[in-house]
N, C-alpha and C positions, 0 to 999 in steps of 0.2 A: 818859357811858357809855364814851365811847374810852379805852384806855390806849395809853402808847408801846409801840413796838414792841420798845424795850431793853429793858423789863420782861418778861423771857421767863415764861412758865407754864410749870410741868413738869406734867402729868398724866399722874398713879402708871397705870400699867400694869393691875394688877390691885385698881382701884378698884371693889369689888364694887356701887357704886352705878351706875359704870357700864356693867357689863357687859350685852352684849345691843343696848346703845345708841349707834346711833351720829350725832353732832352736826356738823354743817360748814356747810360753805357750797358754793353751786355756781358754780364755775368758781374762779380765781386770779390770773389774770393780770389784773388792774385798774391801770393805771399810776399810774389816779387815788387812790391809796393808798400812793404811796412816799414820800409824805413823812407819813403818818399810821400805819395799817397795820402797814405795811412800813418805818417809819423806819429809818435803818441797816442795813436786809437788806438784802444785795444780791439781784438779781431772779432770781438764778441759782438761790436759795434760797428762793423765794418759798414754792413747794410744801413742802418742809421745814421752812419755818415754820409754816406750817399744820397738817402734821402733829403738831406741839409741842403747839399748844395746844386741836385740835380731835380728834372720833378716829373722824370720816368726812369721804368730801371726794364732793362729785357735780361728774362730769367734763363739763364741756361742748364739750371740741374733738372727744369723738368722735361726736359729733353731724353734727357737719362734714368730717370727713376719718374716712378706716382709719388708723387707729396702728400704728405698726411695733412689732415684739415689743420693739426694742431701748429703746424710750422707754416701755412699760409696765413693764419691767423694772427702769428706774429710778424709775419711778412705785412701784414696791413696795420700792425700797431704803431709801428715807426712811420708810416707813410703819413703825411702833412696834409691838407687839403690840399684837392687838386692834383696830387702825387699818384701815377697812374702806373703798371707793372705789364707788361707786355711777355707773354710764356710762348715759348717755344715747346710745342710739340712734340709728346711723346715717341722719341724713335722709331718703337716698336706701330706705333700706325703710318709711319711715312716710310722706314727703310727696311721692315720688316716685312709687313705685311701689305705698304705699295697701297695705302687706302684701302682697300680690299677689307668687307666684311668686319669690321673694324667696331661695330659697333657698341662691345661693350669694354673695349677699350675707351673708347671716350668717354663714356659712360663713368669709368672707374678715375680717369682725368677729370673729367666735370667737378664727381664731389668731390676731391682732394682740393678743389682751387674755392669751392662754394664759400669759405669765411670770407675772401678777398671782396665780395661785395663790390661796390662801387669803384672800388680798385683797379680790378679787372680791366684793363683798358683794353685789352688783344690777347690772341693766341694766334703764333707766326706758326706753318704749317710749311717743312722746308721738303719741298720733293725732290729726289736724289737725282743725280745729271743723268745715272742710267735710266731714267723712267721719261720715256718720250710722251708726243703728246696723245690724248685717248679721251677723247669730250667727251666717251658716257662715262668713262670711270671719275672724270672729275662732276658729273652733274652727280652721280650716286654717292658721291663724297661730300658735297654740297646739303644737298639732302641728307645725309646723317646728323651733319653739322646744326641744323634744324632740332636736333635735342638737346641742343647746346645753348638755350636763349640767351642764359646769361654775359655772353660773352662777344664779342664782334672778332673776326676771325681773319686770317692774312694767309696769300699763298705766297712763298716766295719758288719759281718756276727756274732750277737749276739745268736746263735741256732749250737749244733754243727754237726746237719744232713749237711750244709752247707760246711763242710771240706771235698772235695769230690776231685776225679782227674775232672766229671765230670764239676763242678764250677767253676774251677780249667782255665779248657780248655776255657769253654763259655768263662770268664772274660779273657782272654790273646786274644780270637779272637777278642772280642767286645774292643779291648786298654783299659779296667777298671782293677782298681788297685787294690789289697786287701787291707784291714788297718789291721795292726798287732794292737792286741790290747795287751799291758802287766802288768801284774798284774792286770786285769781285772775279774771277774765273773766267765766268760767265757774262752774258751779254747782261746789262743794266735796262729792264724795262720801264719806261716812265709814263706805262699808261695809267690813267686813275681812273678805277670802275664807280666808285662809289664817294659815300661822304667820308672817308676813312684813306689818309694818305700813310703810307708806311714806308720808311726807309731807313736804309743799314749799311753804315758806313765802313768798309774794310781796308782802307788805307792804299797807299800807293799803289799802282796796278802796274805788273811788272818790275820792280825795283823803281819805277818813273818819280817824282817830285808828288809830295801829299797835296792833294786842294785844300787851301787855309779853308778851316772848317765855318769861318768867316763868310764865307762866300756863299755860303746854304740857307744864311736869314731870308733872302728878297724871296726866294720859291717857298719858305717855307711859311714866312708871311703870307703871301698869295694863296697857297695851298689852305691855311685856317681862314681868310678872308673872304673864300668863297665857301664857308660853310664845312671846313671838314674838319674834323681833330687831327690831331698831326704825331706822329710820333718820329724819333728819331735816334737811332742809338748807332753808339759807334762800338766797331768791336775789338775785343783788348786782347787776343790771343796774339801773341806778338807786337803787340800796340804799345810800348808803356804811358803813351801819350795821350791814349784814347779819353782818360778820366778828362785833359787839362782844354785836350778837345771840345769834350760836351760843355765843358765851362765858357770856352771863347766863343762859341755858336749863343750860348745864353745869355752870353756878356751883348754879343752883338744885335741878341733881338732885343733885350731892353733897351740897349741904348745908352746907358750910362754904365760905367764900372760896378761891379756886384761889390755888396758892403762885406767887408772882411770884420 
């Protein structure tokens, strides 16, 4: 499945197969990839290589720090038409502070991401397995979310009291999205509240055999076909596969081999 990294893919801009979809990986910076990956990129381009061949990327540093406007800025320089960034949630308001009061935390998240613009395709919002379920704390977290217009926003629900028709309901009235999470921990919920499908792929469940990432076109067609954008990213903490992944899901939705 690997190819070199000189073998560049162009993916056409306005490849109607792709439109609506968006395929990556989350995070980039894996060092363990410069001599595979990343062969002859320099790291400086790591991001921009990705944006080449993928046409989403889920951000994992802003998980861990506030980003300064000036490095989302160039996060959006490299991105192509159509190339959409998907952030992961500030820590300190999901495992910190449990949503709770949280407001100018997000607040201080919002402008660090605001150059991103049109970019901005999502912000994934991972609540910790220890936080069961509590429908006012997630409608008063919903409603924060509200000073966030820019953005369209994803829970992913690590607790399984959270699979509820209740939750279910709040997040389709409040337009927030589930995150499907598969081969995760946790049970994989595949409800869809809104126009916004989200899903995140973590690899074998249990040491069991990987689903050829092949296999994710026909829903994931269906899922932009009925009106929603789609996002999908696979995750690479112990994946080294994850990059060649999003490629063969991309390869599979267009339908013809990607030009090298």
């Amino acid at each position: 499945m690997p190819r070199p990294a000189d073998a560049a893919l162009s993916l056409p801009t306005a490849d109607p197969a792709l439109e609506g979809i968006h395929v990556g990986i989350s995070g980039w910076n894996y060092t363990q990839w410069r001599h595979g990956f990343y062969a002859h990129v320099p790291q400086r381009d790591w991001l921009a290589h990705c944006a080449r061949r993928f046409t989403g990327m889920e951000v994992n540093a802003t998980f861990f720090r506030f980003i300064r406007p000036e490095v989302t800025g160039s996060w959006r320089a490299v991105a192509p038409p159509g190339f959409l960034y998907g952030l992961k949630g500030h820590r300190f308001v999901t495992h910190v502070c449990r949503l709770e009061q949280v407001a100018p935390l997000l607040e201080r998240m919002r402008q660090g991401t605001l150059p991103l613009g049109p970019r901005l395709g999502a912000v994934l919002w991972q609540v910790p397995s220890g936080l069961v379920r509590d429908l006012a704390l997630l409608d008063e977290f919903a409603r924060r979310l509200d000073a966030w217009p820019e953005a369209r926003h994803v829970v992913e629900f690590r607790h399984h009291s959270w699979i509820s028709d209740s939750v279910a309901t709040l997040m389709a009235e409040r337009r927030l999205a589930v995150c499907r999470s598969e081969g995760a921990e946790w049970p994989a919920w595949d409800v869809l509240t809104t126009d916004l499908a989200y899903l995140r792929i973590y690899g074998p469940v249990q040491g069991g055999p990987a689903r050829d990432p092949r296999a994710w076109a026909e829903p994931v067609r269906q899922w932009r076909d009925q009106g929603r954008v789609v996002h999908v990213y696979f995750e690479a903490d112990g994946n080294d596969d994850a990059p060649y992944q999003a490629e063969a899901l991309i390869e599979q939705l267009r339908g013809t081999p990607l030009r090298r």
